[in-house]
Every structure is written in C-alpha cells, then in structure tokens.
PyMOL CGO cylinders between C-alpha atoms (Angstrom):
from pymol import cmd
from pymol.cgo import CYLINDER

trace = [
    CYLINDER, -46.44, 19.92, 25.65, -49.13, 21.96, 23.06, 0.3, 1, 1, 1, 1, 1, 1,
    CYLINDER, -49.13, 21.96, 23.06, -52.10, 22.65, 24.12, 0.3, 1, 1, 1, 1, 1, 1,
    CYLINDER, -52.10, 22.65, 24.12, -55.24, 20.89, 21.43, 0.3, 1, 1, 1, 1, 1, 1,
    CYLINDER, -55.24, 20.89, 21.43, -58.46, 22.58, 20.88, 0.3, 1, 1, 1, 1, 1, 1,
    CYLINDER, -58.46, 22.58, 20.88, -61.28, 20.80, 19.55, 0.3, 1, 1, 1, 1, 1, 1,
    CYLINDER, -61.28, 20.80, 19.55, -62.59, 23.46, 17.17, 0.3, 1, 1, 1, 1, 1, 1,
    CYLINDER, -62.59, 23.46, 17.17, -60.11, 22.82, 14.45, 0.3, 1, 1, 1, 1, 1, 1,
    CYLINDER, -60.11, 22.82, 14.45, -56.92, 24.57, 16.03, 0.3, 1, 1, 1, 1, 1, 1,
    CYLINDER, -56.92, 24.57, 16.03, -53.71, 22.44, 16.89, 0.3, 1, 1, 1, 1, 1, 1,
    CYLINDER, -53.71, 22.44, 16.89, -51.35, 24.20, 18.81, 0.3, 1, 1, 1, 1, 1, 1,
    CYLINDER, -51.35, 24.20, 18.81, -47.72, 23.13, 19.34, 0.3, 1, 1, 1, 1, 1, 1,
    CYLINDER, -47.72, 23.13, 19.34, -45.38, 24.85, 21.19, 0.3, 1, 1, 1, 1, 1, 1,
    CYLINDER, -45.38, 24.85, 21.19, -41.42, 24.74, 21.01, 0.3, 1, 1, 1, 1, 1, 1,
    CYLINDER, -41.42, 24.74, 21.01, -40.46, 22.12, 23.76, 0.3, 1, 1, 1, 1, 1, 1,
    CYLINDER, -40.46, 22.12, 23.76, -39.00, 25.21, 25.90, 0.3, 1, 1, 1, 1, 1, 1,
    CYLINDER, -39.00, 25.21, 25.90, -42.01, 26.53, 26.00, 0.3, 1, 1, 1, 1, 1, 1,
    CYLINDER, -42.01, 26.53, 26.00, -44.35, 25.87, 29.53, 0.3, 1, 1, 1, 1, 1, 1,
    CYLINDER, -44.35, 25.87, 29.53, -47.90, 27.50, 28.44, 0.3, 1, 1, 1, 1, 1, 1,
    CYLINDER, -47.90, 27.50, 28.44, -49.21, 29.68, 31.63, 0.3, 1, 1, 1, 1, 1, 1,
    CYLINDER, -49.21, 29.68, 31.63, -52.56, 31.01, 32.02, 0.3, 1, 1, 1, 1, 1, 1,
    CYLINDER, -52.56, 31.01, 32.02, -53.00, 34.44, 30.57, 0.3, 1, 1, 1, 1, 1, 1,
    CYLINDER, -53.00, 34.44, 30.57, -55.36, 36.48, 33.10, 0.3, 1, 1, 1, 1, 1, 1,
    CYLINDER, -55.36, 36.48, 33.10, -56.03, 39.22, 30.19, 0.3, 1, 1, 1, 1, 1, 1,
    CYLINDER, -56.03, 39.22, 30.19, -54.19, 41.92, 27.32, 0.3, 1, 1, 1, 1, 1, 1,
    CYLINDER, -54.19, 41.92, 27.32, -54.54, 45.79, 26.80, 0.3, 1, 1, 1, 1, 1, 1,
    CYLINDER, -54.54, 45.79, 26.80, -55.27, 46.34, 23.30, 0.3, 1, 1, 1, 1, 1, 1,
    CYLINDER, -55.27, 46.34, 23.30, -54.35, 49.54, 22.31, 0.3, 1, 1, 1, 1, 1, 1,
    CYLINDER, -54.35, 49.54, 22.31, -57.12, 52.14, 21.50, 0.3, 1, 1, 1, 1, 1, 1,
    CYLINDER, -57.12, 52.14, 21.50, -55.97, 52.39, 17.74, 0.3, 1, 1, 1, 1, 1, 1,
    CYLINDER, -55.97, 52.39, 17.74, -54.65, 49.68, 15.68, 0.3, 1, 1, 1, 1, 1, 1,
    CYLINDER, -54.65, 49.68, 15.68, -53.48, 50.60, 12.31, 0.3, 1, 1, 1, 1, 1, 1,
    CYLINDER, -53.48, 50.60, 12.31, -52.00, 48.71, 9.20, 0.3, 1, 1, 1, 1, 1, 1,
    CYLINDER, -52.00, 48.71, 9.20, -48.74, 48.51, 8.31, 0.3, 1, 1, 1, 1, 1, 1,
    CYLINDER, -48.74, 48.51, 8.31, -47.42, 49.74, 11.97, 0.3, 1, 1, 1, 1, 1, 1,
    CYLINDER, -47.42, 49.74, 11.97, -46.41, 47.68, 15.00, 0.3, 1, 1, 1, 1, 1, 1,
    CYLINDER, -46.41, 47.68, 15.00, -49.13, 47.64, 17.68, 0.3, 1, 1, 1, 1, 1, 1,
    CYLINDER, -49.13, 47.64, 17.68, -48.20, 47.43, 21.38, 0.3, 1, 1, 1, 1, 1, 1,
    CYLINDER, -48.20, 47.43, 21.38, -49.77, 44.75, 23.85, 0.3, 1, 1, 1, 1, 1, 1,
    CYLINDER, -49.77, 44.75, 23.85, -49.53, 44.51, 27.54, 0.3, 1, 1, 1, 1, 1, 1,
    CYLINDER, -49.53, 44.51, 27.54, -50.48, 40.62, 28.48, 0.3, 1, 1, 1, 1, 1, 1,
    CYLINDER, -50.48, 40.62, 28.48, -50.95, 40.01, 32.38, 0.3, 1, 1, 1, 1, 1, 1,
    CYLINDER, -50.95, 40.01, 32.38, -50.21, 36.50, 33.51, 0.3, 1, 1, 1, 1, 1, 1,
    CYLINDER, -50.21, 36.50, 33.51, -49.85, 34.15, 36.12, 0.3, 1, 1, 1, 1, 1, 1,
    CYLINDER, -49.85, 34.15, 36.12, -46.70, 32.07, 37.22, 0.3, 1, 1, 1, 1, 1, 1,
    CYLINDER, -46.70, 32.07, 37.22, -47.78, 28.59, 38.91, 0.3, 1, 1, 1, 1, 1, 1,
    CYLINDER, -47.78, 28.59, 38.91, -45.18, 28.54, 41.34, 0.3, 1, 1, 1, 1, 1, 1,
    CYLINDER, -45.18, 28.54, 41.34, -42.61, 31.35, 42.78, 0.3, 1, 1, 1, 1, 1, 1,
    CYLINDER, -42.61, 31.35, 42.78, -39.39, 29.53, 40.80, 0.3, 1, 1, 1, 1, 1, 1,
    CYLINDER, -39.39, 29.53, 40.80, -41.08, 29.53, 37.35, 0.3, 1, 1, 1, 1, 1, 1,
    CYLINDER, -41.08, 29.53, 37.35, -39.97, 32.99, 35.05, 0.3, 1, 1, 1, 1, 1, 1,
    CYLINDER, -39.97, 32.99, 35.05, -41.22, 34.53, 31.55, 0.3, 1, 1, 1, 1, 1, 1,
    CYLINDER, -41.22, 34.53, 31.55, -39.46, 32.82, 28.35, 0.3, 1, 1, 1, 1, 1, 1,
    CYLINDER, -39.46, 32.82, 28.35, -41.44, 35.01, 25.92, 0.3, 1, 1, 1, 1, 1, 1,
    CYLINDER, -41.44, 35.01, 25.92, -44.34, 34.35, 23.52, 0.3, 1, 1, 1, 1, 1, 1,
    CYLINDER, -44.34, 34.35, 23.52, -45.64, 31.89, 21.05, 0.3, 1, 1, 1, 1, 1, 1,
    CYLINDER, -45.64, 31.89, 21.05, -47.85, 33.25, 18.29, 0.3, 1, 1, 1, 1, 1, 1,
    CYLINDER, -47.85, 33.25, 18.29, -49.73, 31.18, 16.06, 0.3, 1, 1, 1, 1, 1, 1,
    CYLINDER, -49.73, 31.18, 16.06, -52.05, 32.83, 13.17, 0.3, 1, 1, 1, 1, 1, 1,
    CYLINDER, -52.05, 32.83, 13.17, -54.74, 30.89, 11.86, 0.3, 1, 1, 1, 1, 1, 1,
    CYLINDER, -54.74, 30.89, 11.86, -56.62, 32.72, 9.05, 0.3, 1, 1, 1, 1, 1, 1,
    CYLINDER, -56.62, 32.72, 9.05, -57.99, 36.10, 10.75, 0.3, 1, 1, 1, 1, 1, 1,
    CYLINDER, -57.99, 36.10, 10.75, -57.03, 34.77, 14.39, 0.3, 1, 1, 1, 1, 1, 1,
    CYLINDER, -57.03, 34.77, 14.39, -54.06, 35.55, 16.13, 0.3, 1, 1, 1, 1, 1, 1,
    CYLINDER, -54.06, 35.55, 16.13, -53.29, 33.03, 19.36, 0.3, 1, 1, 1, 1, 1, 1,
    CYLINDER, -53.29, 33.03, 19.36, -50.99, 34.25, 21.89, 0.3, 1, 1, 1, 1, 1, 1,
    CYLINDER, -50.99, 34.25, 21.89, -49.74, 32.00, 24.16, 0.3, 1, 1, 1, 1, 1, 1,
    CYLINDER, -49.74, 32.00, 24.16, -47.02, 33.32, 27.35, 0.3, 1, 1, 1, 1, 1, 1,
    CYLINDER, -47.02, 33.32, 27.35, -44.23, 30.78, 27.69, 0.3, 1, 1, 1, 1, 1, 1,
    CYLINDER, -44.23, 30.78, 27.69, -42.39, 30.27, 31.10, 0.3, 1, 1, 1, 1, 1, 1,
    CYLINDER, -42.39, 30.27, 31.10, -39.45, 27.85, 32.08, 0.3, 1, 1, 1, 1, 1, 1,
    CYLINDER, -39.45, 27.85, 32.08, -38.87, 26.63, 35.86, 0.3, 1, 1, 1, 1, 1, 1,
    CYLINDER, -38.87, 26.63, 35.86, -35.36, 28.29, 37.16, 0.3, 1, 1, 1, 1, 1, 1,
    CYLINDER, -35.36, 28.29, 37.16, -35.00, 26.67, 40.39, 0.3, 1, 1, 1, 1, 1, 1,
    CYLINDER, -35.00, 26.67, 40.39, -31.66, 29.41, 41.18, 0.3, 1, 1, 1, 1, 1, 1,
    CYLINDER, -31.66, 29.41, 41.18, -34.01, 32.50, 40.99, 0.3, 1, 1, 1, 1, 1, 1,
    CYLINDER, -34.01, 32.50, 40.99, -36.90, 31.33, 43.35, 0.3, 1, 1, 1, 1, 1, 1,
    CYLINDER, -36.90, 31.33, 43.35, -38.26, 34.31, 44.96, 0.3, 1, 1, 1, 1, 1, 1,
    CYLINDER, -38.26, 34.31, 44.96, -40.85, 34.42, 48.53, 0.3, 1, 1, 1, 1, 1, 1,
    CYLINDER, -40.85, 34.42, 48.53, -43.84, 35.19, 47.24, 0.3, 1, 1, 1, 1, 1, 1,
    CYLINDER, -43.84, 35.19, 47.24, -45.81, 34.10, 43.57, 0.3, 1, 1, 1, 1, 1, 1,
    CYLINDER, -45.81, 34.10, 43.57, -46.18, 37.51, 41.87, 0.3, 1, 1, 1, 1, 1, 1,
    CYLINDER, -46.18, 37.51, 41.87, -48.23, 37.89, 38.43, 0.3, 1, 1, 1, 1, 1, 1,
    CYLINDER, -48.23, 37.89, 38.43, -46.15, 38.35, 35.33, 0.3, 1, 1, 1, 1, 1, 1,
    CYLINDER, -46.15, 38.35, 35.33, -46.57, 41.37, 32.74, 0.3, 1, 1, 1, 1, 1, 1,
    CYLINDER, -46.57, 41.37, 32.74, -44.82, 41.72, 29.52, 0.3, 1, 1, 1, 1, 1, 1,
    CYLINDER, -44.82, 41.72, 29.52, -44.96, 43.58, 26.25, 0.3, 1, 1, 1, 1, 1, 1,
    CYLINDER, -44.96, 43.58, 26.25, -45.38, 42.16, 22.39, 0.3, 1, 1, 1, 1, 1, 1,
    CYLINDER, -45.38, 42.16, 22.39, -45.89, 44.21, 19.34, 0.3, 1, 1, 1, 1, 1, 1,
    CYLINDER, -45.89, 44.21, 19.34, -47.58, 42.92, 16.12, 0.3, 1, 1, 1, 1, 1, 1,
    CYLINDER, -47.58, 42.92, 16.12, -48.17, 44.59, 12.83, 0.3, 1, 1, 1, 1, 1, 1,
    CYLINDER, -48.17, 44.59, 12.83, -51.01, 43.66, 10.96, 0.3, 1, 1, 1, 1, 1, 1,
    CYLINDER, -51.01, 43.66, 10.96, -50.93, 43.74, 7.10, 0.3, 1, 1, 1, 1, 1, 1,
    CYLINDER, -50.93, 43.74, 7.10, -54.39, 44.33, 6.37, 0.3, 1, 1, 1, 1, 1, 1,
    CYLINDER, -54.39, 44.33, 6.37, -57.43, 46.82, 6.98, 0.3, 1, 1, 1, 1, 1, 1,
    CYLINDER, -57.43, 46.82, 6.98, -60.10, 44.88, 8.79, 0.3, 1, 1, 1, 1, 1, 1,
    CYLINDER, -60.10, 44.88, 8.79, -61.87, 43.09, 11.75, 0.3, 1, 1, 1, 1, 1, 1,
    CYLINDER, -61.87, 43.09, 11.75, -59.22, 40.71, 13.41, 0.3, 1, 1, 1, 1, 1, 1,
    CYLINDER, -59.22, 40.71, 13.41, -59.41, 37.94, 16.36, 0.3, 1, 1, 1, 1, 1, 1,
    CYLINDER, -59.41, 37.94, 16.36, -57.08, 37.34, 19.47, 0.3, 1, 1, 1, 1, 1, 1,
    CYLINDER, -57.08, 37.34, 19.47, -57.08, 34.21, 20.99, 0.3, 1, 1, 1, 1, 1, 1,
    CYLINDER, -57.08, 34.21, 20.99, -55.66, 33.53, 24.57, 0.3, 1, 1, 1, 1, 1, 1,
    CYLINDER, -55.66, 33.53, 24.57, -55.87, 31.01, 27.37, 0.3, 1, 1, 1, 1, 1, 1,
    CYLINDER, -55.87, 31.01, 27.37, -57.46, 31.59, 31.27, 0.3, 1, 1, 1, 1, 1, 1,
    CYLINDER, -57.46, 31.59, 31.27, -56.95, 28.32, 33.49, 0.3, 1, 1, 1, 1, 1, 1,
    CYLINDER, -56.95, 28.32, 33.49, -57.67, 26.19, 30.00, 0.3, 1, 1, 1, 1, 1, 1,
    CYLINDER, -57.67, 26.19, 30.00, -61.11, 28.31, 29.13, 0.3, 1, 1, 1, 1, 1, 1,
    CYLINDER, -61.11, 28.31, 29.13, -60.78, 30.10, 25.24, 0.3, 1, 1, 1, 1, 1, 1,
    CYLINDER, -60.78, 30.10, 25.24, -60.92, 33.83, 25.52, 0.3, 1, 1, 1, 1, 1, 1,
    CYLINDER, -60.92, 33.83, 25.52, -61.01, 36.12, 22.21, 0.3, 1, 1, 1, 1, 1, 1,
    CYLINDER, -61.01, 36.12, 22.21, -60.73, 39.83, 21.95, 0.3, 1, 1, 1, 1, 1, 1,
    CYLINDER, -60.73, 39.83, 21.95, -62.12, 40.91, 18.75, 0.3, 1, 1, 1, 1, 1, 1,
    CYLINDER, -62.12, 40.91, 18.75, -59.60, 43.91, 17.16, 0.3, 1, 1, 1, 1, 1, 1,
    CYLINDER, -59.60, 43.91, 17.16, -60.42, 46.53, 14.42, 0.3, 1, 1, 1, 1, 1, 1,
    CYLINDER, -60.42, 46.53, 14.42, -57.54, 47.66, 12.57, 0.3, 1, 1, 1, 1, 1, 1,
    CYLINDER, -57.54, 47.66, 12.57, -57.70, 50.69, 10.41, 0.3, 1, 1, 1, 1, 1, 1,
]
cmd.load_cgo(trace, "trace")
C-alpha cells in the first residue's frame, strides 16, 4: 500500500511497510553537513496489537519524506493504545535550506531545516 500525492510525489513503500500517522519530529537545534543529525518522530499506532517496523525515507530533490512503518503482531497485543516514539539520524551532504515531509491523519506537513 503507498501512499500518492497529487503534487508530483509517488510514494511506494516496501509491502512490510503499514504507513501510520506521524503526530510531529524534534529537529535538532543545529544541523550541520557532513554529520549525522538526530530526530525524535512521535506517532500513533491504530490499534493496541500494531508495533514500530522502522522508517521509509524517500528524497525528492531538496525534500526529505519520512514515513513510520508499523506491522500488526497479534502475540504482543497490549491493554491500552499508547503513542509510538523512535529515533532516525540523517546526514545531509550539502550546506543549505532543506524540506521534511511527513504525514498527520493523510494532511502534508513540512518542516523547513537549515543545515550549516
């Protein structure tokens, strides 16, 4: 299942992959090239059996789209639906004004990043 945006973006993700909404990501206060930067991305699980698979990345020019996979495990259901939190790091090559694309309940969010 990918998810298709109408502005020019196609978006496939492996078939493992269950896109959840992303409910926002802390961008570190200083983002410099060459060196792995350190994101926190806050989620939300549909149901109490579904768990985090890890991230899909797609870059597209100057914008990076992050996208939070999870996968139904029906032998770890727990009581209550908590929100998911989980680390990525990217390095960007290049000096300059950069774009981070994410999904909330299928509406486009961006961050805008400067990296030194």
């Amino acid at each position: 299942n990918g998810i298709e945006e109408k502005d020019g973006y196609l978006k496939i993700q492996p078939e493992d992959c269950f896109p959840t909404s992303i409910t926002g990501i802390d961008v570190p206060d200083l983002i410099e090239a060459g060196k792995p930067a350190s994101f926190l991305v806050h989620y939300e699980m549909p149901n109490p059996c579904c768990e985090f698979s890890g991230f899909h990345f797609e870059l597209h020019s100057d914008t990076l789209v992050v996208i939070t996979c999870i996968h139904l495990n029906e032998d770890a259901c727990i009581q209550v639906i908590a929100p998911g939190t989980d680390e990525f790091k990217k390095t960007f090559p290049m000096p300059g004004n950069y774009f981070m694309r994410y999904y909330y309940y299928g509406e486009k969010r961006t961050i805008e990043l400067e990296v030194h």
